[in-house]
C-alpha positions in Angstrom: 11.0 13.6 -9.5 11.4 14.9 -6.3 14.9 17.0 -5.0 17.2 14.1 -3.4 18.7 17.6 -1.2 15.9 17.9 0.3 13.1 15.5 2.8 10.5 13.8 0.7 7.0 16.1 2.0 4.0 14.5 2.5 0.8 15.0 3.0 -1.8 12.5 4.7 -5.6 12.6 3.8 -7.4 10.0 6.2 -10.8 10.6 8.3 -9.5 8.1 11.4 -7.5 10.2 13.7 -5.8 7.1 14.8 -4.1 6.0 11.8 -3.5 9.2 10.1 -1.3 10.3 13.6 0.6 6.8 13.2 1.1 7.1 10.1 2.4 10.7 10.7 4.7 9.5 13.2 6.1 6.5 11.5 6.9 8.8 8.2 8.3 11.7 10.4 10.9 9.4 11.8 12.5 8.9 8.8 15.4 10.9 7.5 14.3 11.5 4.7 10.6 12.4 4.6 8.7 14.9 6.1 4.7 15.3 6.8 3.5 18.9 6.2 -0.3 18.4 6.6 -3.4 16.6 7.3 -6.5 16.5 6.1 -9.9 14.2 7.4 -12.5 14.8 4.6 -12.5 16.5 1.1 -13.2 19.7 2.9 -10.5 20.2 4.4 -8.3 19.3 1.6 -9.8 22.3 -0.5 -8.8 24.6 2.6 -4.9 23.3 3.0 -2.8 26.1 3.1 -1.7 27.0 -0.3 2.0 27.2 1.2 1.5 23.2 1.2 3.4 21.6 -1.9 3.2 17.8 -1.2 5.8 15.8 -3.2 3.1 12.8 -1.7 -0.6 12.4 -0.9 -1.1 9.1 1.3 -5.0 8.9 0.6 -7.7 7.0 2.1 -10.0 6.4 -0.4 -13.2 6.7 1.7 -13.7 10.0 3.4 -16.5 11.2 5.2 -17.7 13.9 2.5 -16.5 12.2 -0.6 -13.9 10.2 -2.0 -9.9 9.7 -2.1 -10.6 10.2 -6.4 -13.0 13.9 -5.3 -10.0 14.8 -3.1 -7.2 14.3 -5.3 -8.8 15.9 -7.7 -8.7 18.9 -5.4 -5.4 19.0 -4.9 -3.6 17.9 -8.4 -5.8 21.4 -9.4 -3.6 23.3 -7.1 -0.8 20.9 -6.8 -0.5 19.2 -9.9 3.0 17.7 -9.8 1.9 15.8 -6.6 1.8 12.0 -6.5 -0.6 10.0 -5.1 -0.5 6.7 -2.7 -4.0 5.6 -2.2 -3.8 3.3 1.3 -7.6 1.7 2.2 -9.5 -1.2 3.0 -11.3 -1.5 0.0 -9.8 -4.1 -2.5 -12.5 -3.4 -4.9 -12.7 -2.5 -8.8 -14.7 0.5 -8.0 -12.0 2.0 -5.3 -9.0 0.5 -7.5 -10.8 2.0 -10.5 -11.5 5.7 -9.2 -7.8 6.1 -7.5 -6.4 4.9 -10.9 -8.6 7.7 -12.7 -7.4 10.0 -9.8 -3.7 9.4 -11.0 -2.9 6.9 -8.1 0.9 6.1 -8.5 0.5 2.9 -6.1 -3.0 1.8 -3.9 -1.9 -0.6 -1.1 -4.1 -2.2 1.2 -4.3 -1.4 4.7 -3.4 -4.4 6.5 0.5 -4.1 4.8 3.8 -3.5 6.6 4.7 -0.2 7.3 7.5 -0.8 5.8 6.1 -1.3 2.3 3.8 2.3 3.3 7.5 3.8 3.5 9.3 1.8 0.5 5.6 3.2 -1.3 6.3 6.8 -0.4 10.0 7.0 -1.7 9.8 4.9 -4.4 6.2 7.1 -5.7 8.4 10.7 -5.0 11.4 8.7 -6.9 8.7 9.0 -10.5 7.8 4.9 -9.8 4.3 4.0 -10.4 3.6 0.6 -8.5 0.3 -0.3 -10.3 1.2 -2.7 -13.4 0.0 -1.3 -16.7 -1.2 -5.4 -17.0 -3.5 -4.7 -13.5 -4.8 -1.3 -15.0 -5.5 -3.2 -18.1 -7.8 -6.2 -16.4 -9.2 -3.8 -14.4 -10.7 -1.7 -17.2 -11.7 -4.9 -19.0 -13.6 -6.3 -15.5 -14.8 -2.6 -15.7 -16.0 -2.6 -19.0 -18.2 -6.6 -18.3 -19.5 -5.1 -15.2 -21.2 -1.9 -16.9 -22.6 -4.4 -20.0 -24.3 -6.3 -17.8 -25.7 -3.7 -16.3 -27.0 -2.1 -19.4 -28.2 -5.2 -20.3 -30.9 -5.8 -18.6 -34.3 -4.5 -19.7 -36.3 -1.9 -16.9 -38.7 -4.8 -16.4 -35.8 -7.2 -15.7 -34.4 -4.5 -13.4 -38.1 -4.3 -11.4 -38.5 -8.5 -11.4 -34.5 -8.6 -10.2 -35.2 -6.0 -7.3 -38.5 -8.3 -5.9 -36.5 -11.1 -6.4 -33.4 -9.6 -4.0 -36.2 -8.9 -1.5 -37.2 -12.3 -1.6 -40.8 -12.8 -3.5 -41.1 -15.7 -4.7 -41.9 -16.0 -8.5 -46.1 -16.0 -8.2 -45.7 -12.6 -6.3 -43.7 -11.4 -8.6 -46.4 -12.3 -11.1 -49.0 -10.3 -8.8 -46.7 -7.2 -7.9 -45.9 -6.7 -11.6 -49.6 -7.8 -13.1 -47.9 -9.9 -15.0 -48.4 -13.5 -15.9 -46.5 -16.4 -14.2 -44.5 -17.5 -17.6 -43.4 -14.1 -18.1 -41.6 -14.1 -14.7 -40.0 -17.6 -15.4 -38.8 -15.8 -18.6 -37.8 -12.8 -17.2 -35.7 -15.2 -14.8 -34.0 -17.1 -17.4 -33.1 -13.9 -19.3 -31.5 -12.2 -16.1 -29.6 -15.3 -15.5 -28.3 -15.7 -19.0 -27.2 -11.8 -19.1 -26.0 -11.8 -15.7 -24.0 -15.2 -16.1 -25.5 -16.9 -13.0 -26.7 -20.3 -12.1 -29.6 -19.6 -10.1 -31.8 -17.4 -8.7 -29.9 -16.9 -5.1 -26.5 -16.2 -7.8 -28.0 -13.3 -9.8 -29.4 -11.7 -6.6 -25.5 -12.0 -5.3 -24.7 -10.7 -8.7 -27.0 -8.0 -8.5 -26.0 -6.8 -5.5 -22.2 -7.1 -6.3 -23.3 -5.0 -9.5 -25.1 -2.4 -7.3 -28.5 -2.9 -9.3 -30.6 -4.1 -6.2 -31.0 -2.6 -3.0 
């Protein structure tokens, strides 16, 4: 829990020079918090002074080198009482997922007030964690159904889903593959029945939200 005698420091971690100098400025004119450093990639977190001794990382959690999850890493090994507000663009289970593992104490999007950055940033150096055990909980269970259906499928499934996402119809599959016809059309079924979808345009979109297709 952070010292109410002294300004709640902050550090920012964000690769757009735009928002990480207004978010600077909009924490700095508080009373009570204080930005001691910036970093724009997970380089430059590794060389942060070591005099640096955030109570608060405001995170991005894409970075030109790496990751907001690679760059907290970095500085919990250093820094480990530091707490974590992950503040992106991506709302999905991958991003929510890896700033959760990270230790994220809240992940707001960011389209969001500033002043629910600010409320984020006291309220995180207060001990508060703003992600709902019930959300970590769904998460890890979407987590969990999106890694068995991806070790569902069969190699040759994998190889007739990837010509299917590049759009061959089902007698080039046949002839790509050396493979008869019927074997496709079963191949098909069985992708659609693992991957839950209702056609063939679905389990592409499936596929590619599941990262198994180019």
């Amino acid at each position: 829990m952070s010292d109410p005698a002294r300004r709640i420091r902050v550090v920012i971690v964000d690769d757009h020079q735009l928002v990480s100098d207004s978010l600077g400025l909009l924490l700095d004119g508080q009373a009570d918090i204080e930005v001691i450093g910036y970093a724009s990639s997970v380089n430059d977190v590794t060389n942060l002074r070591p005099t640096v001794a955030p109570d608060v990382v405001i995170m991005d959690y894409h970075l030109g080198d790496g990751t907001g999850h690679d760059a907290a890493l970095v500085i919990r090994s250093s820094h480990p009482n530091a707490r974590f507000v992950f503040l992106s663009r991506d709302e999905g289970d991958d991003a929510l997922l890896g700033a959760v593992e990270a230790g994220a104490s809240a992940y707001i999007h960011k389209s969001r007030a500033a002043s629910e950055v600010i409320d984020a940033v006291r309220r995180v150096a207060a001990g508060s964690s703003l992600i709902a055990p019930g959300s970590i909980a769904q998460l890890m269970s979407r987590q969990r159904d999106r890694v068995a259906k991806r070790e569902s499928l069969t190699q040759r499934e994998r190889e007739v889903l990837q010509l299917m996402a590049e759009g061959l119809p089902s007698r080039r599959i046949a002839d790509e593959l050396g493979i008869s016809y019927a074997t496709v059309r079963s191949h098909i079924r069985s992708i659609g029945t693992k991957l839950g979808a209702r056609s063939k345009l679905n389990a592409v979109a499936v596929a590619r939200d599941l990262e198994l297709v180019n």
